[in-house]
Backbone as XML, in Angstrom:
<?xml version="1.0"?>
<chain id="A" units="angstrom">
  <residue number="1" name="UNK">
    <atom name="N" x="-12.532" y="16.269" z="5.404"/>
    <atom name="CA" x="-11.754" y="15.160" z="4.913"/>
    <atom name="C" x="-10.713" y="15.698" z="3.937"/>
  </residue>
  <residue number="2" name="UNK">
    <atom name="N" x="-9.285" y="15.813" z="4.474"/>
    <atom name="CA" x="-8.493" y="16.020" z="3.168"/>
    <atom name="C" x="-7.974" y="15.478" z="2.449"/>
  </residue>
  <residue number="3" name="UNK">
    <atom name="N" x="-8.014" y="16.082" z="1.288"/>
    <atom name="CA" x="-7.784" y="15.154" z="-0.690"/>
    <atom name="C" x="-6.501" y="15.674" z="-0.452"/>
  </residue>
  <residue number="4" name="UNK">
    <atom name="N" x="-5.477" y="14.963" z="-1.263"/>
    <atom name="CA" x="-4.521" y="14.989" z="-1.765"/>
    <atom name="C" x="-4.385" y="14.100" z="-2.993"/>
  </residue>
  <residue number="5" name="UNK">
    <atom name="N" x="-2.938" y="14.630" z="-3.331"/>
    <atom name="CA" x="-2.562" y="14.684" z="-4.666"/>
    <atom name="C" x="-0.919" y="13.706" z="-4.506"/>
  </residue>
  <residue number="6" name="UNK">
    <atom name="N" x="-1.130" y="12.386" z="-4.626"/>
    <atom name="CA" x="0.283" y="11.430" z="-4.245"/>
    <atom name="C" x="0.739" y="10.942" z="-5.477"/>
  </residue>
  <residue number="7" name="UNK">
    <atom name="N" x="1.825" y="10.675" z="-5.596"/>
    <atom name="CA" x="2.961" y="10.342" z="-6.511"/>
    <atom name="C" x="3.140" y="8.967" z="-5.938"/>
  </residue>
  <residue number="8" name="UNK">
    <atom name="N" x="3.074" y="7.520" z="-6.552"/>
    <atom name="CA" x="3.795" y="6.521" z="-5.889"/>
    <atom name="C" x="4.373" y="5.664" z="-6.668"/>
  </residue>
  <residue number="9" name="UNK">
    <atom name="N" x="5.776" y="4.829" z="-6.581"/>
    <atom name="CA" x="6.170" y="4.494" z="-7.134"/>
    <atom name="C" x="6.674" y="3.005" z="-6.761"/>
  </residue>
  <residue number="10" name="UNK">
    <atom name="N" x="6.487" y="2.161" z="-7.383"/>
    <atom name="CA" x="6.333" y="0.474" z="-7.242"/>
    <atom name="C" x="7.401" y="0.204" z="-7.658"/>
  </residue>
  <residue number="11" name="UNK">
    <atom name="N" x="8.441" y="-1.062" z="-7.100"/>
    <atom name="CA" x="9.537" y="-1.870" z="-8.199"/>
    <atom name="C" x="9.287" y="-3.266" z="-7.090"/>
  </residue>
  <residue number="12" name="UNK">
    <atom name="N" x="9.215" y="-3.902" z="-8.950"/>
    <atom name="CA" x="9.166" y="-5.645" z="-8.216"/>
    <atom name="C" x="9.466" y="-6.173" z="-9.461"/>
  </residue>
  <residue number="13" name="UNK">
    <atom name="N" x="10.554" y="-7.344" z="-9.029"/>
    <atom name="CA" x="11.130" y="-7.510" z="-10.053"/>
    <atom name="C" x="11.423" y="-7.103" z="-11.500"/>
  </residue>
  <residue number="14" name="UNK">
    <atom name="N" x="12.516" y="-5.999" z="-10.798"/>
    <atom name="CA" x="13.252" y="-4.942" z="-11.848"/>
    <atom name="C" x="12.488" y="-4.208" z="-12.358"/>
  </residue>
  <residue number="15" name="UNK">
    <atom name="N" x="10.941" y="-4.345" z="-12.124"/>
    <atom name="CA" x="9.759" y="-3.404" z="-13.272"/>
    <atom name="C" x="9.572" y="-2.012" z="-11.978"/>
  </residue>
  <residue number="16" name="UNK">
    <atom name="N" x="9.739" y="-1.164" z="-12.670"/>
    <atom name="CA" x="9.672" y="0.224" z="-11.932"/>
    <atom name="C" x="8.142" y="0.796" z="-12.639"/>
  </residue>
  <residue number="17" name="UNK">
    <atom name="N" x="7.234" y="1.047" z="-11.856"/>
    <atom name="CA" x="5.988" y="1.755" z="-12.233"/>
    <atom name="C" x="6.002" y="2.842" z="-11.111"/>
  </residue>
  <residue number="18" name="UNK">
    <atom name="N" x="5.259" y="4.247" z="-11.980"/>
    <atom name="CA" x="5.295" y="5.607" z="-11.315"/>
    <atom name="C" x="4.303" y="6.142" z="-11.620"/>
  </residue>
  <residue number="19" name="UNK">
    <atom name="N" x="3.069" y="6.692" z="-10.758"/>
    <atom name="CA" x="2.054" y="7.286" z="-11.186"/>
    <atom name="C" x="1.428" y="8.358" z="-10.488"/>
  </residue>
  <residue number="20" name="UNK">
    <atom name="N" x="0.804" y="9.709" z="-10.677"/>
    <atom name="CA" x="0.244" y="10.515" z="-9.999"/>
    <atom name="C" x="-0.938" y="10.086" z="-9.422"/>
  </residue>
  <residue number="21" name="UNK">
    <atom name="N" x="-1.671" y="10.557" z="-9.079"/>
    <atom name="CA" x="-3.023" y="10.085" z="-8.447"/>
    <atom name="C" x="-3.903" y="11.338" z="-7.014"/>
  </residue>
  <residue number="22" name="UNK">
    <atom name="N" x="-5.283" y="11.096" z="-7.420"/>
    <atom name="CA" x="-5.594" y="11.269" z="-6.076"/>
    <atom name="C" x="-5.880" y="10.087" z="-5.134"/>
  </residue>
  <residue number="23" name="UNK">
    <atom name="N" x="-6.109" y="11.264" z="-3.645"/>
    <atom name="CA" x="-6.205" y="10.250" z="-2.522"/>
    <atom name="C" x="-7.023" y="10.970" z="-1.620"/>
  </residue>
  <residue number="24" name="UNK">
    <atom name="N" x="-8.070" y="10.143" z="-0.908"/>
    <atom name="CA" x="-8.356" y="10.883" z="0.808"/>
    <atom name="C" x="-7.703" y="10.401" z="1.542"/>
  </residue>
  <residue number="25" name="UNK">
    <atom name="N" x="-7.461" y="10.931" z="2.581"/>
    <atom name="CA" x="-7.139" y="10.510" z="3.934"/>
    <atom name="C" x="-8.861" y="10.802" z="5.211"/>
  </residue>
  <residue number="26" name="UNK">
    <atom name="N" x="-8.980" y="10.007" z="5.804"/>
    <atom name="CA" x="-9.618" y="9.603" z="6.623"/>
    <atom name="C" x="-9.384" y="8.736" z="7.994"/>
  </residue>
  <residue number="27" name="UNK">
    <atom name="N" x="-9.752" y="8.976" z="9.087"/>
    <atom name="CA" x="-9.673" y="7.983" z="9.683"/>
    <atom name="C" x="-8.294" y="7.347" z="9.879"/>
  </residue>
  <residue number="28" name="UNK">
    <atom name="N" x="-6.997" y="8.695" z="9.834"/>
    <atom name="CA" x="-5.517" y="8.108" z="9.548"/>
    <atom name="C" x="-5.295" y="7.112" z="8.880"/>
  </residue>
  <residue number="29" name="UNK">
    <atom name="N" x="-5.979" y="6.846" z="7.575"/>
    <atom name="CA" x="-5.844" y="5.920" z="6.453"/>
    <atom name="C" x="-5.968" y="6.810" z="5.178"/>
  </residue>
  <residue number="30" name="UNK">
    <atom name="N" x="-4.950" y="6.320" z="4.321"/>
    <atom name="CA" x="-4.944" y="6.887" z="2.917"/>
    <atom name="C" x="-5.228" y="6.163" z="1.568"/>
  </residue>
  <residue number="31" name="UNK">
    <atom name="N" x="-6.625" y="6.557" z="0.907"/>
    <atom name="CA" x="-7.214" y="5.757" z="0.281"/>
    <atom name="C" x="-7.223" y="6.223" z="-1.246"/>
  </residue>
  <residue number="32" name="UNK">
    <atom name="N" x="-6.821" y="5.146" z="-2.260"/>
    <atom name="CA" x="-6.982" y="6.024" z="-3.867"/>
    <atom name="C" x="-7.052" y="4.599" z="-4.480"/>
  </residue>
  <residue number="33" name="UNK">
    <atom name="N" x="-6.721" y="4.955" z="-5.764"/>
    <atom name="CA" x="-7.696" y="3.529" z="-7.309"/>
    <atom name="C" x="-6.013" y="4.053" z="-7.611"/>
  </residue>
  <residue number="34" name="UNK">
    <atom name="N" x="-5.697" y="2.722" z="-7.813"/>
    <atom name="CA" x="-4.910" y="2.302" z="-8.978"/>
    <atom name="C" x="-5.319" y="2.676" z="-10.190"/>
  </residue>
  <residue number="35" name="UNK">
    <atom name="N" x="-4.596" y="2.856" z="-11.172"/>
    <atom name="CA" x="-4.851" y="3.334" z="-12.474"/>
    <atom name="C" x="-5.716" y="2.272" z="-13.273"/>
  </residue>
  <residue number="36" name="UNK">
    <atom name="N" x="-5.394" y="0.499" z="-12.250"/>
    <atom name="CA" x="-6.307" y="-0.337" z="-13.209"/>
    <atom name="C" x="-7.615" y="-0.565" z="-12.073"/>
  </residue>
  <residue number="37" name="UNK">
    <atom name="N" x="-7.827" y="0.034" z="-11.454"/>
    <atom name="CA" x="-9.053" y="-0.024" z="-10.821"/>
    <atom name="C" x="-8.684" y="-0.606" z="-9.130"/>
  </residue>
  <residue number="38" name="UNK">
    <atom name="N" x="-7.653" y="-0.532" z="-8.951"/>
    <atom name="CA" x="-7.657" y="-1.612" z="-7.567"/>
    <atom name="C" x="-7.423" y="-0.289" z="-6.479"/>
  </residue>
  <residue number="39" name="UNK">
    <atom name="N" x="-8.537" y="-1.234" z="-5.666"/>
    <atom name="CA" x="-8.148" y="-0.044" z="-4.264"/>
    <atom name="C" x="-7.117" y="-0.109" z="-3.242"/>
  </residue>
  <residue number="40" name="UNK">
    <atom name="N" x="-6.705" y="0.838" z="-3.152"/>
    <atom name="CA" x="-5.230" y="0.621" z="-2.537"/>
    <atom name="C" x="-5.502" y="1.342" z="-0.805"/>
  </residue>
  <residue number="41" name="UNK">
    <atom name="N" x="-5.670" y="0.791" z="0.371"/>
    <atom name="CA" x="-5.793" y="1.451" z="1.366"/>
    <atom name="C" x="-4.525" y="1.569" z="2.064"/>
  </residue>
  <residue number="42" name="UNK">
    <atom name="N" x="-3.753" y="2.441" z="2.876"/>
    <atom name="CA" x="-2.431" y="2.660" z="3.542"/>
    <atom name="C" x="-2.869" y="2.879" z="5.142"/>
  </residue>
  <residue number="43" name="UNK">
    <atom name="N" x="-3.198" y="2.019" z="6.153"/>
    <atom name="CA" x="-3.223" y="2.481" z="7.595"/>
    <atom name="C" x="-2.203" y="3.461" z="7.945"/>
  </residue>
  <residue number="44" name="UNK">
    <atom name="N" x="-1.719" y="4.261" z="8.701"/>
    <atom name="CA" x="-0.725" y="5.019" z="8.499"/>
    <atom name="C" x="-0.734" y="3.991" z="10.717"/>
  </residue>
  <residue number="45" name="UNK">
    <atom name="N" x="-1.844" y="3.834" z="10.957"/>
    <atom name="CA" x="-1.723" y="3.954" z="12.610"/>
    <atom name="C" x="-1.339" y="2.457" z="12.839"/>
  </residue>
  <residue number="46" name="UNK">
    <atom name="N" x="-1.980" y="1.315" z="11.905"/>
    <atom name="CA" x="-1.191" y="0.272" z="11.990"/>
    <atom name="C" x="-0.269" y="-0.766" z="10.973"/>
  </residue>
  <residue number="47" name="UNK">
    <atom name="N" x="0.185" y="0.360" z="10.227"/>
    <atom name="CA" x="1.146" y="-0.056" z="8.891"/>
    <atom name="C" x="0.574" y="-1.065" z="8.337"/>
  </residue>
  <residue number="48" name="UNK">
    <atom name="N" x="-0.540" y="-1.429" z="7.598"/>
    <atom name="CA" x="-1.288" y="-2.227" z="6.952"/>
    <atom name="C" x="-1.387" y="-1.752" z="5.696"/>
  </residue>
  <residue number="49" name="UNK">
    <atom name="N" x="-0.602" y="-2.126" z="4.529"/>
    <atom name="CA" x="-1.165" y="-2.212" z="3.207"/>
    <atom name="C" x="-2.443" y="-3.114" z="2.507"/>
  </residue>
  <residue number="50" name="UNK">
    <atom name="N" x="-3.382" y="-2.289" z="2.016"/>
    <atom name="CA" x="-4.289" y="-2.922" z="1.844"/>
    <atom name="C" x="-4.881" y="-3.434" z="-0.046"/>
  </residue>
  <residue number="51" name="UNK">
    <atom name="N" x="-5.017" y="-3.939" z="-0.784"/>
    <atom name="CA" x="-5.305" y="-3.755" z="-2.144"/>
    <atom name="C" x="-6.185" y="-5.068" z="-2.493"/>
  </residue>
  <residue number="52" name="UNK">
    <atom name="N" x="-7.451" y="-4.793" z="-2.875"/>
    <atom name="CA" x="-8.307" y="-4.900" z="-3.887"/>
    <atom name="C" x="-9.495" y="-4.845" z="-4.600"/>
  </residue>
  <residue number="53" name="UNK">
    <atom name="N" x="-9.163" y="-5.970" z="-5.777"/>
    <atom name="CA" x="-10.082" y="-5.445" z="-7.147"/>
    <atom name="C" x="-10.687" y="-6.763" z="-7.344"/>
  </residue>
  <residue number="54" name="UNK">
    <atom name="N" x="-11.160" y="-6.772" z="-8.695"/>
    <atom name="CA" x="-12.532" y="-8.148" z="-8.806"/>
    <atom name="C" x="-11.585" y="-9.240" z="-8.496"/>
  </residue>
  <residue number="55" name="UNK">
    <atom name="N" x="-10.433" y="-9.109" z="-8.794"/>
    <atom name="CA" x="-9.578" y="-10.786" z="-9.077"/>
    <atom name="C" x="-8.940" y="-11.079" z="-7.664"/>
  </residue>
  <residue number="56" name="UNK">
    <atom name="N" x="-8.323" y="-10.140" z="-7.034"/>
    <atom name="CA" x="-7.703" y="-10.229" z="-5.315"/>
    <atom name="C" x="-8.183" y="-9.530" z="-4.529"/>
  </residue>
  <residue number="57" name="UNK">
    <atom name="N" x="-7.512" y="-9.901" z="-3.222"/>
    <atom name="CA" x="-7.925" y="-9.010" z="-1.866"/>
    <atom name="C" x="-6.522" y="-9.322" z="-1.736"/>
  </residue>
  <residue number="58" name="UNK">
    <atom name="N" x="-5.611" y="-8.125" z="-0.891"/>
    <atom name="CA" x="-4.666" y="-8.790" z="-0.140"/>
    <atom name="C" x="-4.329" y="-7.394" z="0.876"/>
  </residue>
  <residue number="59" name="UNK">
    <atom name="N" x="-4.002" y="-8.199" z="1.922"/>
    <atom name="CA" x="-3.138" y="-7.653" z="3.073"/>
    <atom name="C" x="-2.004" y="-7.712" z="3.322"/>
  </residue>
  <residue number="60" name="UNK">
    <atom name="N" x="-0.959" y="-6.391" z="3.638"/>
    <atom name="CA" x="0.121" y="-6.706" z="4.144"/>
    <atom name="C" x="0.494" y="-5.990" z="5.345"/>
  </residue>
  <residue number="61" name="UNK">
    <atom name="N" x="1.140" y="-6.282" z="6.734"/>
    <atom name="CA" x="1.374" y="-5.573" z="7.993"/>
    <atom name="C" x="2.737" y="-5.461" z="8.138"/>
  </residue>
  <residue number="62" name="UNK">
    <atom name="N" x="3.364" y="-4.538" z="8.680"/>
    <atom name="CA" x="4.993" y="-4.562" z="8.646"/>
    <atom name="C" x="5.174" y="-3.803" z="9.782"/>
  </residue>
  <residue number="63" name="UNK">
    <atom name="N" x="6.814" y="-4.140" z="10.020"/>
    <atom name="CA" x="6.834" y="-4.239" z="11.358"/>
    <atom name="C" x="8.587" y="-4.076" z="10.977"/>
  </residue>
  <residue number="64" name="UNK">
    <atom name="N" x="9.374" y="-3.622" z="11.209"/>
    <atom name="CA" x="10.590" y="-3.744" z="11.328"/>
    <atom name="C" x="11.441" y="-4.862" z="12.617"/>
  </residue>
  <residue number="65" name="UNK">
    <atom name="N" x="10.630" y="-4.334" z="13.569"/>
    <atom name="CA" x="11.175" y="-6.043" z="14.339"/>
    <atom name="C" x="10.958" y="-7.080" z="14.239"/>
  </residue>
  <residue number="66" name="UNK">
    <atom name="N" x="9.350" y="-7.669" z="13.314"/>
    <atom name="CA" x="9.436" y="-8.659" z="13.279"/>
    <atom name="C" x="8.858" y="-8.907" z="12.096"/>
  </residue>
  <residue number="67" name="UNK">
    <atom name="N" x="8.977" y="-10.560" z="12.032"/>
    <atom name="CA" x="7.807" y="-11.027" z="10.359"/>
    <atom name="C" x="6.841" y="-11.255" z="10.906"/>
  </residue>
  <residue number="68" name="UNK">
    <atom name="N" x="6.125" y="-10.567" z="9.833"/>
    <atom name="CA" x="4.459" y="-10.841" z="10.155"/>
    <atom name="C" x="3.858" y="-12.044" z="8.622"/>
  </residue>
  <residue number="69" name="UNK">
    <atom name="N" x="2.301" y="-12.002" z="8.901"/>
    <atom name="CA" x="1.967" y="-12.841" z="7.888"/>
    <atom name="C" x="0.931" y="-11.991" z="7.238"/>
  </residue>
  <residue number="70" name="UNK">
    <atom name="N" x="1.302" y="-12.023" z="6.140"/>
    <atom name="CA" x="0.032" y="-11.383" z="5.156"/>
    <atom name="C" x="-0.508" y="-12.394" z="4.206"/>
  </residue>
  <residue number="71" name="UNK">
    <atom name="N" x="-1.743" y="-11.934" z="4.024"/>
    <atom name="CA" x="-2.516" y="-12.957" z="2.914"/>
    <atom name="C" x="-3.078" y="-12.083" z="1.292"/>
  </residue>
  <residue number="72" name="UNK">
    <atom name="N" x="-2.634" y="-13.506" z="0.419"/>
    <atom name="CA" x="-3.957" y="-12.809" z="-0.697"/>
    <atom name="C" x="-4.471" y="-13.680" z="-1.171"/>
  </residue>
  <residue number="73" name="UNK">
    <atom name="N" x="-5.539" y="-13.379" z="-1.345"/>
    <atom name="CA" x="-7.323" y="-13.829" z="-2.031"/>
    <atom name="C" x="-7.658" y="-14.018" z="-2.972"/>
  </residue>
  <residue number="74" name="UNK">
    <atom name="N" x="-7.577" y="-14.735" z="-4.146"/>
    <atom name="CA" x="-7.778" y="-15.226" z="-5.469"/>
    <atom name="C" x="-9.122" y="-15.175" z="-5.256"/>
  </residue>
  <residue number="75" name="UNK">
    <atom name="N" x="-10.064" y="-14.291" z="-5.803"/>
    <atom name="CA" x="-11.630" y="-14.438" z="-5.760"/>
    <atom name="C" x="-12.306" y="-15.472" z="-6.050"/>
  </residue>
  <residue number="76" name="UNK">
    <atom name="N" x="-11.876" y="-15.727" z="-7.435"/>
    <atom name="CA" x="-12.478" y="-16.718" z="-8.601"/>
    <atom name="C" x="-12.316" y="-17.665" z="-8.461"/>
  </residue>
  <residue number="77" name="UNK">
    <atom name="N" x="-10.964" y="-18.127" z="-7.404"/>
    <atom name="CA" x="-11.236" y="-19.551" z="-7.038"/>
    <atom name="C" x="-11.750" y="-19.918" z="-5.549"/>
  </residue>
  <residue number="78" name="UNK">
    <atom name="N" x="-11.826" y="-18.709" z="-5.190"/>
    <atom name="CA" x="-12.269" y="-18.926" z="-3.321"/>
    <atom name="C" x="-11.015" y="-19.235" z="-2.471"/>
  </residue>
  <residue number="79" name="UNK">
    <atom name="N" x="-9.889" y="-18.960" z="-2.943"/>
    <atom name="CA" x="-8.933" y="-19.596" z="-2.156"/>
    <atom name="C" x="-8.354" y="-18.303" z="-1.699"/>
  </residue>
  <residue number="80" name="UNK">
    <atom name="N" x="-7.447" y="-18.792" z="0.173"/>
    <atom name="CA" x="-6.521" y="-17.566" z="0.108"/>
    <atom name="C" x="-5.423" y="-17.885" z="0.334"/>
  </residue>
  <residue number="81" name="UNK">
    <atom name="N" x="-3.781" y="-17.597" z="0.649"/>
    <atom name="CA" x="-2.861" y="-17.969" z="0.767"/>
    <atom name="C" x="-2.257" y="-16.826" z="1.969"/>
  </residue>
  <residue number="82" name="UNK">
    <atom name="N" x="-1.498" y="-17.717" z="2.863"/>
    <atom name="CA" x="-0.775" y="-16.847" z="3.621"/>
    <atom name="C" x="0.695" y="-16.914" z="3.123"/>
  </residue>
  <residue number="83" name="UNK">
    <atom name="N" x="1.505" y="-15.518" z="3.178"/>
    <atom name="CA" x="2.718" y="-15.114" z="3.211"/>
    <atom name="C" x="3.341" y="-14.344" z="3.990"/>
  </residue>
  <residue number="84" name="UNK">
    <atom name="N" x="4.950" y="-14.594" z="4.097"/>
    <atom name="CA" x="5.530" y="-14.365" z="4.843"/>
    <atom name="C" x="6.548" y="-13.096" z="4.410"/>
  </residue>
  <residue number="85" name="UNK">
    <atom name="N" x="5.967" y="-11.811" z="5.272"/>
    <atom name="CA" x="6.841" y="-10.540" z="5.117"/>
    <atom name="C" x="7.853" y="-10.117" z="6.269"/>
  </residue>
  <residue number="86" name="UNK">
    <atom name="N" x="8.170" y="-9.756" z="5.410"/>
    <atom name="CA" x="10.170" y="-9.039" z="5.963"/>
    <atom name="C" x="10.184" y="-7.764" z="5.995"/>
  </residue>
  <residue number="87" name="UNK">
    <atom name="N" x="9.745" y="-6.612" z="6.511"/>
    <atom name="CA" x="10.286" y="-5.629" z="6.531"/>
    <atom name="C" x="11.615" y="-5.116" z="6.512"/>
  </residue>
  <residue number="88" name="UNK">
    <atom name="N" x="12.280" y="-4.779" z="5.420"/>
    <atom name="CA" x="13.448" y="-4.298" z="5.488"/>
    <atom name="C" x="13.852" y="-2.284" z="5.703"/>
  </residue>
  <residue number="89" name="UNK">
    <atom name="N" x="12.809" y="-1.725" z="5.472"/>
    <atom name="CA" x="12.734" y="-0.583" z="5.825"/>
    <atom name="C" x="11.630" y="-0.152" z="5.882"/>
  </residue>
  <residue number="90" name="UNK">
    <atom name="N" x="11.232" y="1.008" z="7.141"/>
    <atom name="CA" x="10.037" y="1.597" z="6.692"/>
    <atom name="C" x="10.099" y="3.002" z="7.056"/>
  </residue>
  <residue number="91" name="UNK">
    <atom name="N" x="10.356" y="3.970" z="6.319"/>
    <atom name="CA" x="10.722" y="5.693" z="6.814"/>
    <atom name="C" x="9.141" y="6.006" z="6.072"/>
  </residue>
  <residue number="92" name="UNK">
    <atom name="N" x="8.753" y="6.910" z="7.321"/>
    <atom name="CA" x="7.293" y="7.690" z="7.358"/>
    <atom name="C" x="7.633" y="9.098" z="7.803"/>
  </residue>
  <residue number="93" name="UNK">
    <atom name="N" x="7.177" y="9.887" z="7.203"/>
    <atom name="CA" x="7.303" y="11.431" z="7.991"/>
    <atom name="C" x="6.292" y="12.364" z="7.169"/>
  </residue>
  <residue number="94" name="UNK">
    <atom name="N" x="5.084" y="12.895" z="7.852"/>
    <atom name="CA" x="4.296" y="13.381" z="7.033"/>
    <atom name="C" x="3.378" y="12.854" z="6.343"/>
  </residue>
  <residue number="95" name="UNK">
    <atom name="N" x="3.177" y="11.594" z="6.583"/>
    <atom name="CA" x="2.101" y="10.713" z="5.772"/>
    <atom name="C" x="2.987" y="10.148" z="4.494"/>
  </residue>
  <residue number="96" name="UNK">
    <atom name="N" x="4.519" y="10.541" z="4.030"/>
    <atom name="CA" x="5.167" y="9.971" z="3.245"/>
    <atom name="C" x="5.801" y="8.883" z="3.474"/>
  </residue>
  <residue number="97" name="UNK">
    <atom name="N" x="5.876" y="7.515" z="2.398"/>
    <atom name="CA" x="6.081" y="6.728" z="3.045"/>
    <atom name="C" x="7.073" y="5.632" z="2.357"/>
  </residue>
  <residue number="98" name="UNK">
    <atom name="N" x="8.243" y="5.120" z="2.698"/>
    <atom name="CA" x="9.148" y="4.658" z="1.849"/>
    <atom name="C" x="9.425" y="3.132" z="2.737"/>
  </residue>
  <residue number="99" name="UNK">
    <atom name="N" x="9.280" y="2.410" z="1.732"/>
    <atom name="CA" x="8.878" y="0.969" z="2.378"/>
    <atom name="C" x="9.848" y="-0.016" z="1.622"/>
  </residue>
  <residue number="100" name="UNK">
    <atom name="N" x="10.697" y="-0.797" z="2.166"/>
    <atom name="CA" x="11.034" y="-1.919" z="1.596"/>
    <atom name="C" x="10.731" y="-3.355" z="2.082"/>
  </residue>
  <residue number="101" name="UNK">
    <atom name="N" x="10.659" y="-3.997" z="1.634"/>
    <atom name="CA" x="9.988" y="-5.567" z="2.259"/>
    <atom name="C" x="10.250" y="-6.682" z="1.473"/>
  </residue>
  <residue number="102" name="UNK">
    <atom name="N" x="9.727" y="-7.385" z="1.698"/>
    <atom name="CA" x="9.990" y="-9.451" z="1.068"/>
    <atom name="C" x="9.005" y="-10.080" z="1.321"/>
  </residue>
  <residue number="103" name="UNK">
    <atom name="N" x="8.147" y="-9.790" z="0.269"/>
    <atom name="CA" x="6.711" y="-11.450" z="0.707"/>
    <atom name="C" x="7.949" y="-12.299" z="-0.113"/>
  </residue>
  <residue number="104" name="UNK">
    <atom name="N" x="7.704" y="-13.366" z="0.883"/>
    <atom name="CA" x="8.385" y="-14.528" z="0.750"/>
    <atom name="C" x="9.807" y="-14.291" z="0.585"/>
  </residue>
  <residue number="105" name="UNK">
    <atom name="N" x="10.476" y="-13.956" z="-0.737"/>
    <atom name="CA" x="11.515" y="-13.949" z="-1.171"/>
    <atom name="C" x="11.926" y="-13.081" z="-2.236"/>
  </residue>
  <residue number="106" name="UNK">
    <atom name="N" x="10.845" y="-12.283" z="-2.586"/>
    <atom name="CA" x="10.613" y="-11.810" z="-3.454"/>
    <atom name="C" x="10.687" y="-10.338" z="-2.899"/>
  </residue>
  <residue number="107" name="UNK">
    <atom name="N" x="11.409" y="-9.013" z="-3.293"/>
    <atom name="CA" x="11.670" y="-8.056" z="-2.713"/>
    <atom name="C" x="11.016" y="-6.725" z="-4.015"/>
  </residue>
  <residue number="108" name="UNK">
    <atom name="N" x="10.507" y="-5.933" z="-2.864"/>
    <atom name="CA" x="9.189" y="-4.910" z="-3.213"/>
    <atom name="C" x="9.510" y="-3.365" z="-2.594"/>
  </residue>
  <residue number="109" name="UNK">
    <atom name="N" x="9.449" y="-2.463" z="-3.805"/>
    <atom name="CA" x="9.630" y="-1.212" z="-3.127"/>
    <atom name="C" x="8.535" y="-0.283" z="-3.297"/>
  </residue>
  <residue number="110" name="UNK">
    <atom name="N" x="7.819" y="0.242" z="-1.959"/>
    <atom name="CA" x="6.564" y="1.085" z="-2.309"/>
    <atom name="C" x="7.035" y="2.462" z="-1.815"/>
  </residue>
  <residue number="111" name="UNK">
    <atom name="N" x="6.933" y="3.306" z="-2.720"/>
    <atom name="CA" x="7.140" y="4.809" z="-1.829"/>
    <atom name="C" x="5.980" y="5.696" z="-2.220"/>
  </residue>
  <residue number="112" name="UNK">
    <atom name="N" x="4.851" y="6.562" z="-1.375"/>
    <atom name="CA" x="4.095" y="7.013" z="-1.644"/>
    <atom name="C" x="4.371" y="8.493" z="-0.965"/>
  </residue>
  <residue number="113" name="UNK">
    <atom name="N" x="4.679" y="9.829" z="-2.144"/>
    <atom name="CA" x="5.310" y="10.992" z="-1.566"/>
    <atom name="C" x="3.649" y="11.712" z="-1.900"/>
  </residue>
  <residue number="114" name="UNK">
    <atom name="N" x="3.212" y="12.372" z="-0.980"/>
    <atom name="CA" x="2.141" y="13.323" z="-0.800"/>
    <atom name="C" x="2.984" y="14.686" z="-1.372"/>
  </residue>
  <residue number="115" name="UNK">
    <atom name="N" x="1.995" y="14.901" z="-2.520"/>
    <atom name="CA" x="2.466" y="16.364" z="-3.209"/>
    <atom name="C" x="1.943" y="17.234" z="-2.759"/>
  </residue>
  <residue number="116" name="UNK">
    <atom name="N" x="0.038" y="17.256" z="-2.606"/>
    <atom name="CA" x="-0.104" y="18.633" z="-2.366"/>
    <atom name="C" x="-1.698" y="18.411" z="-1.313"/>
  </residue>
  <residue number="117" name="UNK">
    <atom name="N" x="-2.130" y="19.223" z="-0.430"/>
    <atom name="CA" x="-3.518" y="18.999" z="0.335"/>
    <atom name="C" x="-4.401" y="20.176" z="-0.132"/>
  </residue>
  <residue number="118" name="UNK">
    <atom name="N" x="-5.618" y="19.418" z="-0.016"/>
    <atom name="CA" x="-6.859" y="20.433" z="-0.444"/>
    <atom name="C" x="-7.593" y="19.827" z="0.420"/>
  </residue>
  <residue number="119" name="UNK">
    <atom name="N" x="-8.394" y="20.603" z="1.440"/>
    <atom name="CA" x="-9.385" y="20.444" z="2.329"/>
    <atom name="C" x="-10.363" y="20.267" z="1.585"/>
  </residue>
  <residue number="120" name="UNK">
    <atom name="N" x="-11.437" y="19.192" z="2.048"/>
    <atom name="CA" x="-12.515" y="19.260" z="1.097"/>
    <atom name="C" x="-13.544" y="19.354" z="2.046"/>
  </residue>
  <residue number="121" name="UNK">
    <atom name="N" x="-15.058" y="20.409" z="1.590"/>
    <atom name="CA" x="-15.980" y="20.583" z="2.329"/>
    <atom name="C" x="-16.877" y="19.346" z="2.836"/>
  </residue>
  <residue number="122" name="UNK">
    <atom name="N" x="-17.618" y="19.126" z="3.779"/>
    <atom name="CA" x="-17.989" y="17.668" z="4.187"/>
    <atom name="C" x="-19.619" y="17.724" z="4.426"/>
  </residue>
</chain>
């Protein structure tokens, strides 16, 4: 199973966050913790962003030809909500991955650059 070492960097509304991190990859999915605890899964085979922690669950699928629907999960109240994503870009090469999109109306930039691989014994 190889570990790596990813850099990713978030902007949503105007707030730019940047953080190192580890990650496995498995199963052509790339898996690591947010710095506040949330799990962040990346399908690489069916472009599915995945994230969460005690308070959400949410999904997102992208697609450059079309809108898809993603949902998120308010735990605490049992409720979930569907939304509507826009893929506006998605460049992958190497498991790196530079994403632009629109739940709803609201526009989101995820880029996750893989720095370095370490095979890990299994």
């Amino acid at each position: 199973m190889p570990k790596t070492k990813v850099k990713i960097t978030t902007k949503s509304n105007n707030i730019t966050d940047t953080y190192e991190i580890k990650a496995l990859l498995k199963d052509n999915k790339l898996m690591y913790y947010e710095p506040n605890k949330t799990k962040v899964i990346f399908d690489y085979e069916n472009n599915i962003l995945t994230r969460n922690n005690k308070e959400i669950s949410m999904e997102y699928k992208f697609d450059l030809e079309n809108k898809t629907i993603g949902y998120i999960e308010v735990k605490k109240l049992g409720k979930s909500l569907n939304l509507n994503i826009k893929t506006k870009q998605f460049l992958s090469d190497n498991k790196n991955i530079d994403l632009v999109f629109f739940v709803e109306e609201e526009e989101i930039c995820y880029k996750l650059e893989v720095l370095e691989w370490v095979l890990l014994k299994t």
